[in-house]
Steps between C-alpha positions, in 0.01 A plus 500: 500500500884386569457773816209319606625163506818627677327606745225188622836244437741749679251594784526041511896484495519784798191328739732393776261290677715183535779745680199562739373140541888402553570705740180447706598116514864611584377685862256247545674127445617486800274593710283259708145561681612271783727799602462865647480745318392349198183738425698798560775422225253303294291885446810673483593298155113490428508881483858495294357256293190777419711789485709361255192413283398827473815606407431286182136572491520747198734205262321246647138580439458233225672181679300249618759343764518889643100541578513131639776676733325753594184335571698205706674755725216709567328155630819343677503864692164502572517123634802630699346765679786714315494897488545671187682749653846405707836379500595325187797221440796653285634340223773727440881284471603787676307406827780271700407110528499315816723261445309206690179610322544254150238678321710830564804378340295274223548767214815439376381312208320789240337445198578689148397864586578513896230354613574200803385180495304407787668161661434138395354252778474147491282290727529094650284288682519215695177271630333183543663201450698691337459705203710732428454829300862606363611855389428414151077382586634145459258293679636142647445297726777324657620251786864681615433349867780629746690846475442697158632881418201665338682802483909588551617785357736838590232633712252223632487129560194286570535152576100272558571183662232234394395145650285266339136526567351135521621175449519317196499845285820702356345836609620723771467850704638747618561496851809731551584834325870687575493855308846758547551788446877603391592827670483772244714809536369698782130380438519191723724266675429131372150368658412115498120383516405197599157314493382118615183354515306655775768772544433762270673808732475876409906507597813462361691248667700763684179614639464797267219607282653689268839638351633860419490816744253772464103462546480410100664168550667354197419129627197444689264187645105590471275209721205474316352186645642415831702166456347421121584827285825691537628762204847663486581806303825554391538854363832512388426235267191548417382138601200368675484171641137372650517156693220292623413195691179297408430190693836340569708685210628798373477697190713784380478799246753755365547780254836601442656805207641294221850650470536391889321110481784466216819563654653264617793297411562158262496266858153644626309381151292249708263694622119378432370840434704579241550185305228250645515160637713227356393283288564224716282681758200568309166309573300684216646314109483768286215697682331213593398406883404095509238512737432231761204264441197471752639278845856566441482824754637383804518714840817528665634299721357500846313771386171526780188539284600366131466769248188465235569358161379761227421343200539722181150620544502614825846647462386749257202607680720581830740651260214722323422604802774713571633599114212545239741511245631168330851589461839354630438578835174326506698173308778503803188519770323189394852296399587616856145371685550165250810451644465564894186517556550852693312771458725734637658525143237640379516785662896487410414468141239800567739725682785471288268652231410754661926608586514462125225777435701722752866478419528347146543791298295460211169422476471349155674196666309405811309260399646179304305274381498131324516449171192441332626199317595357849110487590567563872513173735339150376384224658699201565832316647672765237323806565665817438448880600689712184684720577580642160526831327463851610162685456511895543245641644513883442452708781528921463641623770582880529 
């Protein structure tokens, strides 16, 4: 009987499926569908990710989290047009890293028993009028009109540039973004980026579209959407940064590995990524956006066809129109539409929603929502959109 019960709990402690699911995220985090070759390397780790599977199919017979594995590759592969039989990615620490590839060198940290932790990566937002999404999920939403750093640290600095929106209200937008990137080793010579309102160019400033030698460049520029959607790719950093302009202002988007978004030294700690807005900056109190009452929306001055005035009703509608789902994103969309009467933040509020479901790394945390003892937005000279607590919803993703 002891035999017996050796073996189902032993045949448990030797099912290496987390080494398997580890590594597959450590040959895949940094790649990116925007850029060549993605399907090719994608399969190759797809078919690593299988053989190493079978390898544990005998231990592994009775885990649950191993069939899910199986059964998810077998349909990402099939979705992927993928081979069964080819090339495969090599995990082996034998295999030399490129040094301007940051997943390749990402596997320094190990856990108890050799196995390598795949990297941390932290995501921030910026949108509307503005709310800001900080490296920690804080939501705010805050005034900070002029120059701000969103981001300054060893390797990167971002600095948004905001201007107020319409008279007679605190809130602003963003109408300039500056991003550089330090030179790093022999990955790239420092790059700057610069975007206005109705200059959104597919360049550095030096004229340049990317960094590094070699075809696999370790900095690159991807145009999405002529003039309105530009992405860069930094490799060697593993960070992605998506901007976009909608209507007369921009909106930016980053992930960033958490060892790198941290260093930095005692005089770069205001950044509003890492540690939010001031106090003193905030229009939200505690969570809370005051929204304006019905008539107080003016258009802006000299503005040639006034802007409509949304009242609360008709500011959720538009708002439902574009995001189904009542969450913080929604909140921002109709405080935005109460406040300028534009509707070109709702598709701000809509597309920054969307960069969150493709660069922030963990699904469970998409979506925030108010707190249910806020009750949402009421009526009134003192209305109020909560935005309180965290919900999670739980999303599986293999």
């Amino acid at each position: 009987l002891a035999s017996v019960l050796c073996l189902g709990d032993c045949q448990l402690q030797a099912c290496r499926i987390q080494k398997c699911t580890t590594d597959f995220v450590s040959l895949t985090s940094h790649l990116n569908s925007a850029l060549d070759g993605f399907d090719l390397e994608f399969c190759k780790a797809l078919r690593a990710y299988s053989a190493c599977t079978y390898r544990n199919s005998k231990v592994c017979r009775g885990n649950l989290v191993y069939h899910s594995a199986v059964l998810g590759i077998s349909d990402l592969m099939s979705q992927r047009n993928c081979s069964k039989d080819g090339p495969t990615s090599s995990t082996s620490p034998e295999v030399a890293h490129d040094p301007c590839n940051y997943s390749g060198h990402t596997g320094a940290n190990e856990h108890q028993g050799g196995e390598k932790s795949a990297p941390t990566y932290l995501f921030c937002g910026l949108f509307g009028d503005p709310h800001l999404r900080t490296f920690k999920d804080h939501f705010q939403t805050c005034k900070v009109e002029g120059a701000w750093p969103l981001i300054d640290n060893n390797y990167l600095s971002v600095q948004v540039t905001n201007v107020p929106v319409v008279p007679g209200s605190s809130a602003t937008a963003t109408n300039k973004i500056t991003i550089i990137f330090k030179s790093y080793q022999d990955c790239t010579d420092q790059k700057v980026y610069q975007a206005v309102t109705d200059d959104l160019p597919a360049a550095f400033v030096d004229g340049t579209t990317g960094g590094g030698d070699g075809n696999a460049k370790s900095l690159q520029i991807v145009d999405k959407v002529s003039g309105k959607y530009v992405e860069m790719h930094a490799r060697y950093i593993g960070t992605t940064v998506y901007i976009r302009q909608l209507g007369h202002y921009l909106t930016l988007a980053i992930r960033m590995p958490q060892e790198l978004a941290m260093a930095y030294e005692e005089s770069q700690d205001l950044q509003l990524c890492v540690n939010g807005c001031p106090s003193s900056e905030r229009i939200d109190d505690s969570g809370h956006l005051p929204l304006p009452v019905r008539g107080q929306v003016l258009p802006p001055a000299g503005a040639a066809h006034p802007r409509p005035a949304y009242t609360l009703e008709t500011a959720n509608a538009k708002c439902h129109e574009k995001m189904l789902v009542k969450d913080i994103y929604f909140h921002s969309c109709v405080f935005d539409l109460l406040t300028t009467g534009d509707a070109n933040f709702t598709a701000a509020a809509h597309s920054a929603l969307q960069d969150v479901e493709a660069l922030h790394p963990r699904t469970e945390r998409w979506h925030i929502f108010p707190s249910s003892g806020g009750g949402g937005v009421r009526k009134g000279s003192k209305s109020f959109v909560s935005l309180g607590l965290v919900c999670l919803v739980i999303v599986v993703f293999l």
